[in-house]
C-alpha positions in Angstrom: 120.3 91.2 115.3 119.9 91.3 119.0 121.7 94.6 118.5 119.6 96.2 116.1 116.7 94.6 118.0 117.5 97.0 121.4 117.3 100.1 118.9 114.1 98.9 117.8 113.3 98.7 121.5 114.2 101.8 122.6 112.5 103.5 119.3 109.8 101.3 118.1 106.6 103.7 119.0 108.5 105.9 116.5 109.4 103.4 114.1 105.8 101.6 113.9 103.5 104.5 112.8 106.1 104.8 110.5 104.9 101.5 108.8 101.4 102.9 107.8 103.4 104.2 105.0 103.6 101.2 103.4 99.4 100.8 103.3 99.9 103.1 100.0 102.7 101.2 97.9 100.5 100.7 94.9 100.0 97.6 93.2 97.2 94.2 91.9 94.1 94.6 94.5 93.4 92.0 97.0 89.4 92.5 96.7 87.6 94.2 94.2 84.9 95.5 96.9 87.5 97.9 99.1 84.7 97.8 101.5 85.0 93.7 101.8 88.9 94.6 102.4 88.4 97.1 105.1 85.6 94.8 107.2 87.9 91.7 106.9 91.0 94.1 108.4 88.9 95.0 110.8 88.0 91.9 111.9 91.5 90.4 112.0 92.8 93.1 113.8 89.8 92.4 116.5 91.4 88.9 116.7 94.9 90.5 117.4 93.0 92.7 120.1 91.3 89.9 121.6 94.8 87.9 121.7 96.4 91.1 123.5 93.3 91.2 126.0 93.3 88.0 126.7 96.9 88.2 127.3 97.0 91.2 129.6 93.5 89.9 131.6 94.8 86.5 132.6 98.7 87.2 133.4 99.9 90.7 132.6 103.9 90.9 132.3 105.3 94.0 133.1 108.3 94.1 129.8 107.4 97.4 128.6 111.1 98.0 130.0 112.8 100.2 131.7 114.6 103.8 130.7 113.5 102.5 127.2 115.8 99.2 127.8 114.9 95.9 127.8 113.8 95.0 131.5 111.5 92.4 133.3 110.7 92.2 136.9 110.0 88.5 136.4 109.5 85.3 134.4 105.6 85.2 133.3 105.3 81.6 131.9 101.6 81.0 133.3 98.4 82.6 131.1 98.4 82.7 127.6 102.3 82.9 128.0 102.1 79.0 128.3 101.2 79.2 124.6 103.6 81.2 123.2 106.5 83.6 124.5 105.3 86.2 122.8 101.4 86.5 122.5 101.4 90.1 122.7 103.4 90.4 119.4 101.4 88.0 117.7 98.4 90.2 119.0 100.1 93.2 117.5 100.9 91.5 114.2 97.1 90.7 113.3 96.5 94.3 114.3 99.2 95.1 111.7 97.9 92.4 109.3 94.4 94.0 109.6 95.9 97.1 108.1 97.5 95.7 105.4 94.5 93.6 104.0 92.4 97.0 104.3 95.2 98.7 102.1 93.5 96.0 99.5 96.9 95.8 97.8 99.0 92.6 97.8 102.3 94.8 98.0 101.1 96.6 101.1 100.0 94.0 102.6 103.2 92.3 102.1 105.4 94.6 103.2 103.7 95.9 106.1 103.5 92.5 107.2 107.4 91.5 106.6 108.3 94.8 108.0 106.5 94.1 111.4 107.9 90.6 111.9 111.6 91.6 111.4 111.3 94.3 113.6 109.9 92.8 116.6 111.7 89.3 115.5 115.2 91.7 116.5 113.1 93.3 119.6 112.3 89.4 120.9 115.9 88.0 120.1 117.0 91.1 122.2 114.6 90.3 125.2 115.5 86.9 125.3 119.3 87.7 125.4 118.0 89.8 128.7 115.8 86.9 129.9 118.5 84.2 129.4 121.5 86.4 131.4 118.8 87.2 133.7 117.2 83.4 134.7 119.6 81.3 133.4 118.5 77.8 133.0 114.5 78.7 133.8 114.1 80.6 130.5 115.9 77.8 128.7 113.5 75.3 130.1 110.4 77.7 129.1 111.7 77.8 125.6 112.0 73.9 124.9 108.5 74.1 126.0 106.7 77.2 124.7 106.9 78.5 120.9 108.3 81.8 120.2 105.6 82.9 117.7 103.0 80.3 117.0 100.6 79.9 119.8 100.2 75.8 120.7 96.3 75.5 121.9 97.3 72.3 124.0 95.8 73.2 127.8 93.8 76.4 126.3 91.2 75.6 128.1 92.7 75.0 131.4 94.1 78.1 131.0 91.5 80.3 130.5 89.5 78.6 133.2 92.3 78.4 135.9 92.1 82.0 137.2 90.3 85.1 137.2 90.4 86.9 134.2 90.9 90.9 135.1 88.8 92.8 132.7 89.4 96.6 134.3 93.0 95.7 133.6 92.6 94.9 130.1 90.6 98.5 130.3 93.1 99.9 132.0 96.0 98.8 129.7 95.0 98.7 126.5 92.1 101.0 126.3 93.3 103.3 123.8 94.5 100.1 121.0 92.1 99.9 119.5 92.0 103.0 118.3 95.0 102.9 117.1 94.3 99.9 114.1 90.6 101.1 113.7 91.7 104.8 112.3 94.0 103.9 110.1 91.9 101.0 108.6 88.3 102.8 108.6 90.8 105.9 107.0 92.8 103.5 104.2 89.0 101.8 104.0 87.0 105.4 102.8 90.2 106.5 100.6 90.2 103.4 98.6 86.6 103.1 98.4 86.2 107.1 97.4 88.6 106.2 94.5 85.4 104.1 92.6 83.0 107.1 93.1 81.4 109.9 95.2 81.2 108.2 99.0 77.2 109.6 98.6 76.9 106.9 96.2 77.6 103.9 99.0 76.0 105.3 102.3 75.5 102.2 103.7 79.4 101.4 103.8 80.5 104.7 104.7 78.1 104.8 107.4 79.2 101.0 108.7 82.6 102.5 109.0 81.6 106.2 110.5 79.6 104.0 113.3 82.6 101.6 114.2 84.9 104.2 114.5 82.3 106.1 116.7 82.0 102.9 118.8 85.8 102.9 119.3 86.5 106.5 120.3 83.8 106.7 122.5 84.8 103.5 124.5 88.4 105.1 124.7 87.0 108.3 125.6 85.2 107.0 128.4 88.2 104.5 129.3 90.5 107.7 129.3 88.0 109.8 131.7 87.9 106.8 134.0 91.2 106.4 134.3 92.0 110.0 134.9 90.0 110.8 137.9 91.0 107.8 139.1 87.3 106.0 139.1 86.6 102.8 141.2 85.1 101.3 138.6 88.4 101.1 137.2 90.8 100.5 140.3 91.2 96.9 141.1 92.9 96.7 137.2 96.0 99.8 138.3 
């Protein structure tokens, strides 16, 4: 596992768009409104991104790795890291989850689902074989006390109200996620619901969904600019 779970590593941004496939296994519908399906993905997914935010605007860890290995400068165990190792992955999976409940199809959202948490559960069992050669008897310590997956909400609100919370970062960051779970939900969203009739005949939907994913690009548009000429409204989060 912790093998596989360093080739997931070192290839996951090729593996995971490689998921999306599984948003068109057919199979019994989840809702029988697609449009109710899409909405709800979207809103779980927002959860996922507000998780990630959260994460990276209270205690940002640097374990994007190194050379495409496993690396870490540190052990973060303050933020939202003192409610679970891994809140960015559980970020990630409601983004994923989002998806798959906008496919509207059980065996999609199944699948897409199962296929995210084995492939990140290898990519965590292979950071923590880093973290535990690394630190030793620290990271043991921080797992008896911190879930793996789960969050625990004891002392949430201490720690959102102990420190700053860096919003360019979050900008910084993660500007351009969101992007990445609205397209292919609005996209999975306006396929299914084409497939009861002409999109004329439900403006009001199509139009919802046009306007979101407006709302999205343009906020990562202006995220990317800013970012790129190296604006000071942007610089205390670098």
């Amino acid at each position: 596992m912790v093998a596989l779970g360093n080739f997931f590593f070192h290839w996951r941004t090729r593996v995971s768009p490689l998921l999306l496939l599984l948003l068109f296994i057919p199979g019994p519908k989840v809702f029988a409104d697609p449009f109710a399906a899409a909405i709800l993905g979207l809103v779980v997914a927002f959860v996922g991104q507000l998780i990630r935010g959260t994460t990276i605007g209270y205690d940002y860890i640097v374990r994007g790795g190194r050379d495409h290995r496993v690396y870490a400068d540190g052990l973060v165990t303050e933020g939202m890291f003192r409610h679970s190792r891994n809140p960015m992955y559980v970020g990630k999976f409601f983004m994923v989850l989002g998806a798959g409940i906008a496919s509207n199809r059980w065996p999609s959202m199944l699948a897409i689902s199962a296929a995210y948490l084995f492939m990140y559960q290898c990519v965590i069992l292979a950071e923590e074989e880093y973290l535990r050669r690394k630190f030793g008897a620290a990271f043991d310590e921080y797992c008896r006390r911190v879930p793996q997956w789960l969050p625990t909400l004891r002392g949430i609100g201490q720690t959102l109200s102990g420190s700053t919370f860096q919003w360019r970062r979050v900008i910084v960051k993660g500007y351009s996620e969101p992007l990445g779970w609205t397209l292919p939900i609005v996209g999975i969203g306006l396929y299914n619901i084409s497939q009861l009739g002409d999109l004329k005949d439900r403006p009001a939907q199509v139009t919802t969904l046009l306007v979101v994913t407006g709302i999205v690009v343009v906020f990562g548009l202006i995220a990317a600019i800013l970012k790129r000429t190296r604006s000071p409204v942007l610089a205390a989060g670098r």
